[in-house]
C-alpha positions, 0 to 999 in steps of 0.5 A: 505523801502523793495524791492518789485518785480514789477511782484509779488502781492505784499507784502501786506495782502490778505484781503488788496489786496482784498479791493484794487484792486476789479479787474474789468472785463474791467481791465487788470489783469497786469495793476491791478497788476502793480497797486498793486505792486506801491501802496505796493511799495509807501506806504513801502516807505512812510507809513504815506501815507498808515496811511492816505489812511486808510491802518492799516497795516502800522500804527506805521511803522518807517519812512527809509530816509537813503541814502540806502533806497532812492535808493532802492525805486528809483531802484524799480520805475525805474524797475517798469516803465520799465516794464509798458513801455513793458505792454503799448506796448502789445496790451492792451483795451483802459481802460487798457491802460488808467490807465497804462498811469495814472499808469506811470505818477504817477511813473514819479513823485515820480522819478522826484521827486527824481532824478530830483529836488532831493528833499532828497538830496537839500531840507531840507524841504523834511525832516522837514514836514516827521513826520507828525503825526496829522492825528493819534489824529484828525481822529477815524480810530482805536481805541485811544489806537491803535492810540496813540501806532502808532503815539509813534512809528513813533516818535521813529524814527523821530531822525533817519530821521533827522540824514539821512537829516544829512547825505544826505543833499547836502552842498550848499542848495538853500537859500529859502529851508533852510529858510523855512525848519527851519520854518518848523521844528521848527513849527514841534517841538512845535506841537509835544511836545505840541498840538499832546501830547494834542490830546490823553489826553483822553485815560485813558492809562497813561502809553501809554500816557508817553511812547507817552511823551517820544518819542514827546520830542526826536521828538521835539528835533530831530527837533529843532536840525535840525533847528539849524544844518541848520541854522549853518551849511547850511544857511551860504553857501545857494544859490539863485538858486532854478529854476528847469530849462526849459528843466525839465519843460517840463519834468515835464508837459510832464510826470505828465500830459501829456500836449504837450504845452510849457512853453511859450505857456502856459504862453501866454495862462496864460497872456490871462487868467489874462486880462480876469479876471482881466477884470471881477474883475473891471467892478464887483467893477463898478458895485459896486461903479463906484467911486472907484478903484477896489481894494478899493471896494474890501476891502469893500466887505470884510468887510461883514463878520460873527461874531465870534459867528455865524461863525460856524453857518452861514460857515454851513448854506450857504454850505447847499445852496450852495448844494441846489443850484446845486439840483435846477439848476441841475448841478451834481448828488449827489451819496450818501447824506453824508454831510460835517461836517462843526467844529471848528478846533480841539484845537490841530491844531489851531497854524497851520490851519485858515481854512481846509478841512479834508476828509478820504482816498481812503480806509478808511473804519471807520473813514469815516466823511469829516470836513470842520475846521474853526478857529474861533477868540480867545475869548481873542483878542480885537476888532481890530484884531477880526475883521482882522481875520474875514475879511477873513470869508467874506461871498463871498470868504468863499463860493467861497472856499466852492465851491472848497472845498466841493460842488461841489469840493472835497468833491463830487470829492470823494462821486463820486468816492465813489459810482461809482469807483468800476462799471468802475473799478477805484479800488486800485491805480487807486482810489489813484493816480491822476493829480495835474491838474485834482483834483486841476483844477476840483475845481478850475473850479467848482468856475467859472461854479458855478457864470457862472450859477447863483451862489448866489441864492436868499437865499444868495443875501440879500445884495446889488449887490450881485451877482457882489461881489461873481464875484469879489470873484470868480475873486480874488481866480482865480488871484491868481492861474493865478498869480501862473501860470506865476510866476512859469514859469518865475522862473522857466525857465526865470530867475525870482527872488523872489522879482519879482515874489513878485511884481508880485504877489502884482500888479495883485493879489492886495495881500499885501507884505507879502502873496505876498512874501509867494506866491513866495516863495511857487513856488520856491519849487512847481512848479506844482502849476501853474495846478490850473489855467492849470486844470481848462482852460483843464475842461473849454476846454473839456466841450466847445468841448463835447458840439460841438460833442454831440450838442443838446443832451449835458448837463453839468450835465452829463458832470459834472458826467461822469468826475467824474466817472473815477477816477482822471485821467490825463484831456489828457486822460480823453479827450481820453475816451470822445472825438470821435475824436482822432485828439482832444485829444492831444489839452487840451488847447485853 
């Protein structure tokens, strides 16, 4: 990780710099600078990062974990942000100051990982998921000879990185971390002796592809021997204690997103939120069959689902009407008529993913196609575990997630900023950074918006009370982010256990014990995913109160596209750019 003046240009290529920043006219030159010097900053510190961003020049890099190391790059954010609080002080235009704020609360987040939930120092896992390659075997962004050295020479340093977890890692380690990180590593060594070595068995290269050999099985056994220091050496005296406490709560949702509300008026709103939708969920399975509980009805509604072998086929009929549906109802523009590649998941991956979203970074500039992976059943399982495996394809939650995930989702989330970043500015790391509650919670609102507006058309309403099976679909995906969103504060700042947010999950979720377990588990490490049900309620807040100021001349398409044009900013802020009355702004919640 090098050191890197704050007022400096940074240290990255001429050519980079000029794709990067663009530098708008409506950009201050310090605030697009300051923008520059974080992201040559952020991606020294983490290089993998840059790979997928789709910056060559930092493919191949050795990872830096060491003790050192991390400090330094916490030296260079906290200077870093010093001196963005002395630019916000100046009397810079409304869009500068936009993206400054944008810019700080990107800053805030990397120290609070750092120095407040202290991830190198208390979580294992910060060190078992950071070699992770994939992206080099699974997307064309150079040439395969070139991709095959960058990834032999990021490997060569994954033994150096589990020596610095080694030396960094605290002796006392919350329990769930340590299990977890095991997990993790252990996945991590078989993927890489085995599917990410397959992944570059075209290249004729045979030399390349021993040298490539050679550094995956030091990798993998760097890993494996991770995994066995910590089950010996740290999981012995693992703690029950993971809660980031209250006080770094609000922090957190303070910093990152702006939000002024506290936990425990956020939790009231949350309780609110799963009556409604649980509401929702029961009176579609009535509308189904009265004669059953709800949770039954939806068993069966799961159980129309593809077969194997029109998986792919049908995973990609009904995004096209899905993308149609929007055309006809005229609810977002689409900028550029490129289209999700819907595939099988590439051989390689499939240990590891059921269903992805795989799509380009910020500034990729070759490898530019979006794939939306499915695993389909292997040809060798029986009848019985086929079918459990496609009960999860159920057509209605498969569209549901189509929905967050590519159209109007995701994938429109970046063609949108695609297109039009460059006319407002959202250049450099203003299109790279960006709230947890805005990217996640845009998507999360799409699923919702898109029911509320008529979602299935005809095309996709052939089976009886069609409509009431993709609300419950709908209602289940929200339940779960609801569920996330109490759990995570009560963890966190009350006190809960895993088990009872296990419980939790289970009764209002209607998830079984295992998922269940493996939502609560999540949270003790993320807390910030309780912003897919925040975000979402913020967009759903926004819209109702544009709609108040603009009255007769409001449309939700042109809500959905301005949203969409200005990166992915903070909603607070985004409430500053499209709300008249600044007395609003500060209220994203109802």
């Amino acid at each position: 990780m090098k050191r890197t003046a704050f007022s400096s240009l940074c240290i990255l290529t001429a050519a980079a710099l000029t794709l990067l920043s663009g530098c708008a006219a409506s950009t201050h030159p310090k605030v697009q600078a300051a923008g520059d010097a974080y992201l040559s900053t952020h991606f020294a510190a983490n290089p993998i990062d840059g790979t997928n961003a789709g910056l060559r020049e930092y493919d191949g890099r050795a990872l830096d974990y060491s003790a050192g190391a991390l400090r330094r790059y916490s030296d260079q954010l906290t200077q870093q942000r010093r001196e963005l609080d002395a630019l916000l002080a100046t009397n810079l235009d409304r869009d500068s100051s936009i993206k400054a704020r944008m810019l700080r609360a990107a800053i805030d987040g990397e120290l609070f990982t750092l120095n407040i939930q202290r991830k190198p120092y208390t979580n294992p896992m910060f060190y078992a998921s950071a070699a992770d390659v994939s992206s080099y075997a699974k997307r064309d962004f150079a040439p395969l000879s070139d991709r095959l050295a960058g990834a032999t020479a990021v490997l060569e340093s994954v033994p150096a990185v589990i020596a610095a977890a080694k030396a960094n890692l605290e002796p006392a380690l919350p329990r769930i971390f340590i299990e977890t990180a095991v997990v993790i590593a252990d996945g991590q060594a078989e993927f890489i002796a085995g599917d990410l070595v397959k992944g570059f068995d075209a290249s004729p290269d045979a030399a390349a592809k021993a040298r490539l050999r050679i550094s995956a099985d030091k990798a993998a056994a760097a890993m494996r021997d991770y995994s066995a220091w910590l089950t010996r050496e740290r999981l012995p005296r693992g703690t029950n204690t993971f809660a980031i406490g209250r006080a770094a709560y609000v922090q957190m949702l303070a910093e990152q997103e702006l939000i002024s509300e506290s936990p425990e008026e956020i939790l009231a709103i949350g309780e609110r939120e799963l009556a409604r939708l649980t509401a929702i969920f029961n009176a579609a399975a009535k509308e189904i069959d009265p004669t059953k509980p709800a949770t039954e009805v939806w068993l069966a509604v799961q159980n129309d689902h593809p077969t194997a072998a029109s998986l792919i086929p049908d995973t990609r009929k009904h995004l096209e009407e899905i993308r149609k549906f929007l055309v006809d109802k005229d609810l977002i523009s689409f900028p550029r008529e490129r289209r999700v590649l819907v595939d099988e998941t590439p051989g390689f991956l499939r240990a590891t993913s059921f269903a992805s979203m795989d799509t380009p970074g910020p500034f990729e500039r070759v490898a530019t196609e979006s794939f939306y992976y499915v695993t389909p059943p292997e040809p060798t399982w029986d009848a019985a575990k086929t079918n459990e495996w496609l009960t999860a394809f159920n057509y209605y939650t498969t569209d549901v997630v189509s929905i967050h995930e590519a159209y109007p989702g995701h994938f429109e989330q970046a063609m949108h900023l695609q297109a039009h970043g460059p006319t407002y500015g959202i250049t450099g790391a203003f299109a790279y950074i960006g709230s947890y509650a805005y990217s996640e919670g845009w998507a999360h609102y799409c699923e919702e918006m898109a029911i509320d507006e008529g979602f299935p058309p005809a095309s996709l309403s052939t089976s009886p009370h069609a409509a009431a099976k993709y609300r419950m679909a709908m209602c289940s995906e929200a339940l779960l982010r609801v569920c996330r969103l109490i759990a995570s504060i009560k963890m966190h700042t009350q006190g809960w256990s895993i088990d009872q947010a296990t419980a939790f999950f289970s009764a209002n979720c209607y998830y079984p014990e295992a998922p269940a377990r493996s939502e609560a588990n999540r949270g003790t490490y993320d807390p910030g995913y309780l912003l897919y049900t925040l975000g979402k309620l913020q967009f759903f807040k926004l819209r109702d109160d544009l709609k108040a100021q603009q009255g007769n001349s409001y449309s939700t398409k042109e809500f959905h596209n301005t949203v969409l044009r200005y990166g992915m900013p903070q909603v607070r802020l985004l409430r500053e750019r499209l709300l008249t009355d600044p007395a609003s702004w500060d209220k994203t919640l109802n």
